[in-house]
C-alpha positions as CSV (number, residue, x, y, z in Angstrom):
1,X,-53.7,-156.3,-65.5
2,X,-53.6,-158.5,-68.8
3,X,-57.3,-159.6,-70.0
4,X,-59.1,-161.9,-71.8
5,X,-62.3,-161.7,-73.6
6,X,-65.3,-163.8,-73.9
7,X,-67.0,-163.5,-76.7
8,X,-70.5,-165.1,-76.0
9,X,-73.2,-166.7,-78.5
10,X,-75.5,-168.9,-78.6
11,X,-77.2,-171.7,-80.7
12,X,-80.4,-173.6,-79.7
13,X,-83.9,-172.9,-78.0
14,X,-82.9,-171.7,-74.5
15,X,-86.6,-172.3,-73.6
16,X,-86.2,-176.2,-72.2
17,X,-89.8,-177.2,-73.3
18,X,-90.2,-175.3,-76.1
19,X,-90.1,-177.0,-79.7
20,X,-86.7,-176.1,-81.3
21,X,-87.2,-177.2,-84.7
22,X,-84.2,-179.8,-84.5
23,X,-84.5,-183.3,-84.9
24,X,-84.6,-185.0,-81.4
25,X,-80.7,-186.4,-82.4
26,X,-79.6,-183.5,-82.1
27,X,-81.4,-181.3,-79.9
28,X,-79.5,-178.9,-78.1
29,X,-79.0,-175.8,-76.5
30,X,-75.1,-173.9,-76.3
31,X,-73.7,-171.1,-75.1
32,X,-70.1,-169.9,-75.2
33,X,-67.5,-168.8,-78.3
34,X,-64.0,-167.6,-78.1
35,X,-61.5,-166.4,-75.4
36,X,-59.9,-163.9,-77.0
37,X,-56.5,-162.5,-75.3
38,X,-56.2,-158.5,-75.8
39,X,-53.7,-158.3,-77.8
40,X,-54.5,-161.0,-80.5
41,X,-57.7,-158.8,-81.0
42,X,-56.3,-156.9,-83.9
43,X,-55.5,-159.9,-85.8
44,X,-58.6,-161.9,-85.5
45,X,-60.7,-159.0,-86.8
46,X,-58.2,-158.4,-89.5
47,X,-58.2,-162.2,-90.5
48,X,-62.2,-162.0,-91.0
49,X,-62.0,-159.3,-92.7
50,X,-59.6,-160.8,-94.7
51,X,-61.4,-163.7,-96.2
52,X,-64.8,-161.7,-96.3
53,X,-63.2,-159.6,-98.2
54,X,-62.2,-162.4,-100.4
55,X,-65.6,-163.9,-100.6
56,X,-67.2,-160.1,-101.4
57,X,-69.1,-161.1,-97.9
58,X,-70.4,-158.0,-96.6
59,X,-72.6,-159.5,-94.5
60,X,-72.4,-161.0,-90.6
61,X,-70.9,-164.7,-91.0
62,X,-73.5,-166.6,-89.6
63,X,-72.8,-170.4,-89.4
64,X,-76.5,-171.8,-89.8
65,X,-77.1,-169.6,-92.6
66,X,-74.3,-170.6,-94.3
67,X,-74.4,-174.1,-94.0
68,X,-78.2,-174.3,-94.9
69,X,-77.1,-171.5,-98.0
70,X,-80.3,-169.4,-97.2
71,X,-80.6,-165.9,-96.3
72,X,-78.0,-163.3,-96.8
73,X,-75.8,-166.9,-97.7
74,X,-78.1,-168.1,-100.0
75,X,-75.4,-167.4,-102.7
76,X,-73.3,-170.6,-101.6
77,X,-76.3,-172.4,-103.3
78,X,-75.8,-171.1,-106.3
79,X,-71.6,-171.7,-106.6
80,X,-70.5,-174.9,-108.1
81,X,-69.5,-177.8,-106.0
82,X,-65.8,-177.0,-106.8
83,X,-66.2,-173.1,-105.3
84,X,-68.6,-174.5,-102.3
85,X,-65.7,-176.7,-101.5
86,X,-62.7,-174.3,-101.7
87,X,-65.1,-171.8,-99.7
88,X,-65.5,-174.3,-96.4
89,X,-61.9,-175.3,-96.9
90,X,-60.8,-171.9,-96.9
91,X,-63.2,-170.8,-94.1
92,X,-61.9,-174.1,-91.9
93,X,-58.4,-173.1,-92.1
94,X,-59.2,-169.0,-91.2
95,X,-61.2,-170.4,-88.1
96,X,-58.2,-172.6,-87.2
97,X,-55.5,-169.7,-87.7
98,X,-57.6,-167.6,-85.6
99,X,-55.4,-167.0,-82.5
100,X,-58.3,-167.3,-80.0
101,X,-59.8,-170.2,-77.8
102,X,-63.5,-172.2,-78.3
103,X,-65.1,-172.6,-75.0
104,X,-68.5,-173.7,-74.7
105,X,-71.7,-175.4,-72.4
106,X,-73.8,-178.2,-74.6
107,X,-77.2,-179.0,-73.0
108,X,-78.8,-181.8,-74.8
109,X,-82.3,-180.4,-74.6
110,X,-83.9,-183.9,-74.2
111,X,-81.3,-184.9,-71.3
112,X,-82.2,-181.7,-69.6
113,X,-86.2,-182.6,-69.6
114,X,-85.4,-186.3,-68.7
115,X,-83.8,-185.2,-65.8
116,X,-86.8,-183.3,-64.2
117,X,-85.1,-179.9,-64.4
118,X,-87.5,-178.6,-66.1
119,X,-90.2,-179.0,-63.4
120,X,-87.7,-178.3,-60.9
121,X,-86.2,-175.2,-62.0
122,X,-89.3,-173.4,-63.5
123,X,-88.5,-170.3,-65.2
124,X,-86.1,-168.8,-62.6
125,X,-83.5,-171.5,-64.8
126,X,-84.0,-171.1,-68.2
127,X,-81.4,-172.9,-70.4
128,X,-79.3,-169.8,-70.6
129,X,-78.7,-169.2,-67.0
130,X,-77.0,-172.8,-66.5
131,X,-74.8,-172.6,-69.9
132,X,-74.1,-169.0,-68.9
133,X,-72.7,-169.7,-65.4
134,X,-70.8,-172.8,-66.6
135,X,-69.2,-171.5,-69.7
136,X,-68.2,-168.2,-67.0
137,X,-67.1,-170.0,-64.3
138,X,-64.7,-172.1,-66.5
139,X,-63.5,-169.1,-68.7
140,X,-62.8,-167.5,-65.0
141,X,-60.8,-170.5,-64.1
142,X,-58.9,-170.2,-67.4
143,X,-57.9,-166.1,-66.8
144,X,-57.0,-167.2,-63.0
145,X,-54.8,-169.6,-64.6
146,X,-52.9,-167.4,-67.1
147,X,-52.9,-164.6,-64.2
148,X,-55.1,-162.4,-66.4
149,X,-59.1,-160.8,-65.8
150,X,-62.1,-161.5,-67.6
151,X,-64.7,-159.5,-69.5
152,X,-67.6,-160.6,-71.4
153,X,-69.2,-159.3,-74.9
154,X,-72.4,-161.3,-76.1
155,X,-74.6,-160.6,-78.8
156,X,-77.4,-158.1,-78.5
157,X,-80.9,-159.3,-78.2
158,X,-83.2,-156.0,-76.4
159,X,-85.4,-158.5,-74.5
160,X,-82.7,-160.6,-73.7
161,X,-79.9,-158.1,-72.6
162,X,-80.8,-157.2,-69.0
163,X,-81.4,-161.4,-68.5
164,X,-77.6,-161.9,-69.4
165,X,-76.3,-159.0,-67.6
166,X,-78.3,-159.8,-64.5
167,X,-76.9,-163.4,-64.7
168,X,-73.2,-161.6,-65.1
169,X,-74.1,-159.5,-62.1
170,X,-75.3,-162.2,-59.8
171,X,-72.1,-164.6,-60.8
172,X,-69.8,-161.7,-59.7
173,X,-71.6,-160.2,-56.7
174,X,-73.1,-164.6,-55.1
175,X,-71.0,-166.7,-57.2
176,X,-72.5,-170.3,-58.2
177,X,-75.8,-171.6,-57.3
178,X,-75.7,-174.8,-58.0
179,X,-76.7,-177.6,-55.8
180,X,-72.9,-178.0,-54.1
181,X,-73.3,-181.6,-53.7
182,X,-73.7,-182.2,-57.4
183,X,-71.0,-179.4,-58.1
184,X,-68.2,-180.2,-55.8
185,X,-66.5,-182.4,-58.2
186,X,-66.4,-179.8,-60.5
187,X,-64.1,-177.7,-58.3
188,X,-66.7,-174.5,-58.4
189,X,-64.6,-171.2,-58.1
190,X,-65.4,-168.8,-54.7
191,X,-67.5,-165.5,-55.2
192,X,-64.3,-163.9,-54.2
193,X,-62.9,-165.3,-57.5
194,X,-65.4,-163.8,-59.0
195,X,-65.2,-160.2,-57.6
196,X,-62.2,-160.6,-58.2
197,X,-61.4,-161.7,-62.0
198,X,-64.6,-160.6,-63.3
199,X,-64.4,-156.9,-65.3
200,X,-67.4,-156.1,-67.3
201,X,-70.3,-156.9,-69.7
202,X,-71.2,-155.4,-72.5
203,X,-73.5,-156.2,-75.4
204,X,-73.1,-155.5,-79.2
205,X,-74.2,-156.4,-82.7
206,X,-74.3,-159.2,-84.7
207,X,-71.9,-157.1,-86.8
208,X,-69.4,-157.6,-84.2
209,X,-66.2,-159.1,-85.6
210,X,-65.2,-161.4,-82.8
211,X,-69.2,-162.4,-82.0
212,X,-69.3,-163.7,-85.9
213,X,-66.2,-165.9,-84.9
214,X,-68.0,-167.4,-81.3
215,X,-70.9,-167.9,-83.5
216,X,-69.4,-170.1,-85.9
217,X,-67.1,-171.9,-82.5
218,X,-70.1,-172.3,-80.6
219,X,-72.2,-173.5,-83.6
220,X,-69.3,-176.3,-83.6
221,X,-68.4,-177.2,-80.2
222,X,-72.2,-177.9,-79.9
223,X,-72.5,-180.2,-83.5
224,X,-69.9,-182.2,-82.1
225,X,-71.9,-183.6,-79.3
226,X,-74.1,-185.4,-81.7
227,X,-71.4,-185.3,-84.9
228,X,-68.0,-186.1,-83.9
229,X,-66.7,-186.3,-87.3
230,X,-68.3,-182.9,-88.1
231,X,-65.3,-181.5,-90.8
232,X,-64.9,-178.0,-89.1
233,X,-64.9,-179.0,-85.2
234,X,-62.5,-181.7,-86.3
235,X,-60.3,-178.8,-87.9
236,X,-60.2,-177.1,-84.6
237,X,-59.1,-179.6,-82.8
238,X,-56.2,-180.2,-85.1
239,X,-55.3,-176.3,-84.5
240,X,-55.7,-176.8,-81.1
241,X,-58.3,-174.3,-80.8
242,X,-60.6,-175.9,-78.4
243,X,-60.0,-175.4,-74.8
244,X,-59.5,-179.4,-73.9
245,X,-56.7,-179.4,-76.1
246,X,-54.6,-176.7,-74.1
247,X,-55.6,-178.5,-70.8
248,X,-54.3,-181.6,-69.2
249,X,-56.5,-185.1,-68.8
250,X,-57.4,-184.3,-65.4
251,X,-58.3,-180.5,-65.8
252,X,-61.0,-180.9,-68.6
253,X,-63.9,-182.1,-66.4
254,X,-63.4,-178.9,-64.1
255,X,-62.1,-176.3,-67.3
256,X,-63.2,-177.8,-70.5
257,X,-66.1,-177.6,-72.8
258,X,-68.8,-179.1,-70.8
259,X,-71.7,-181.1,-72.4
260,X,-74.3,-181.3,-70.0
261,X,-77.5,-183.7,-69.8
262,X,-76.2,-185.7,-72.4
263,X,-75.8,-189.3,-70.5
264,X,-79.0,-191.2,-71.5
């Protein structure tokens, strides 16, 4: 059967009250990246290598690094304002060629605590296990859709690998815990859908091709919440590479990005 791929990464604190070093406007913890259908993968790895190639990146892209110009992209500091420009224009357009699919879970970290969920979901709920069943569940929905399965890659972390893969485990073997009368509207998917759409997990590297491409997606589906005229989300959604655009009015609440918490 035809597949999909999630590539999964995230951006934030996933600890909900635990200083994250942003500014309270825009405080937040993502998870998601790219669906990625099997047979585009070829072509997305070939297009980053591409315009690393380009660049003389040799490198993981790494989208806070980059914009910030420190690390191992502390070299963008030193370009002119000319070559820093033709640099993000040039990236913008090779993550809107990309043929893949941003899907993501925004939890505005100070939403989440004003809620209460923090006292009431101790450390069984850390912010990763919400944005990790939400992103899921809707990029399970999406597969179902196209008649195809789903596996998931995410990024490596050794304290953090068994967490994700016991949350992957859980989702296929209980489905959804949330609290059903706060989820219903939502459409939640069955367990069965689970068992049955649901493949494999697997973690890798930061050198991952596709994982460098859900970093910079997710890094941008979750500035929008707080920047909606940020220049490389806005690119996307010109490409259509966000999943609302590929959904209609009524099937983004249940399917699209979701930004959670973020009503006060």
């Amino acid at each position: 059967m035809a597949s999909f791929t999630l590539y999964l990464d995230e951006t934030g604190a996933r600890h909900p009250d635990r200083a994250s070093g942003l500014p309270a406007r825009s405080d937040w913890f993502a998870m998601g990246g790219i669906l990625v259908r099997q047979e585009d993968k070829v072509e997305a790895k070939q297009r980053r290598d591409d315009i690393a190639g380009k660049w003389g990146v040799t490198s993981p892209f790494h989208m806070t690094d980059m914009i910030n110009e420190r690390s191992k992209f502390s070299w963008l500091g030193r370009l002119t304002q000319r070559e820093r420009d033709s640099f993000w224009a040039e990236y913008r357009e090779f993550l809107a060629d990309v043929p893949v699919i941003g899907i993501g879970c925004v939890i505005d970290r100070a939403g989440y605590r004003a809620r209460g969920y923090v006292k009431k979901h101790e450390d069984r709920w850390l912010l990763c296990r919400s944005a990790f069943d939400i992103v899921v569940e809707r990029s399970v929905k999406y597969a179902l859709s196209k008649g195809r399965q789903l596996n998931v890659v995410f990024e490596s972390d050794v304290a953090m690998n068994p967490v994700i893969e016991g949350y992957f485990r859980n989702l296929k073997e209980n489905g959804l815990e949330f609290d059903k009368s706060n989820s219903g509207k939502y459409q939640p998917l069955s367990r069965e859908d689970f068992q049955v759409t649901l493949t494999s997990i697997e973690n890798s590297p930061k050198e991952n091709r596709l994982l460098q491409i859900a970093d910079s997606y997710i890094y941008a589906i979750a500035r929008r919440g707080y920047d909606k005229k940020f220049d490389v989300y806005r690119r996307l959604i010109d490409a259509k590479r966000i999943i609302d655009c590929l959904l209609t009015k009524d099937e983004v609440p249940a399917l699209g990005v979701k930004y959670y918490c973020f009503d006060r």
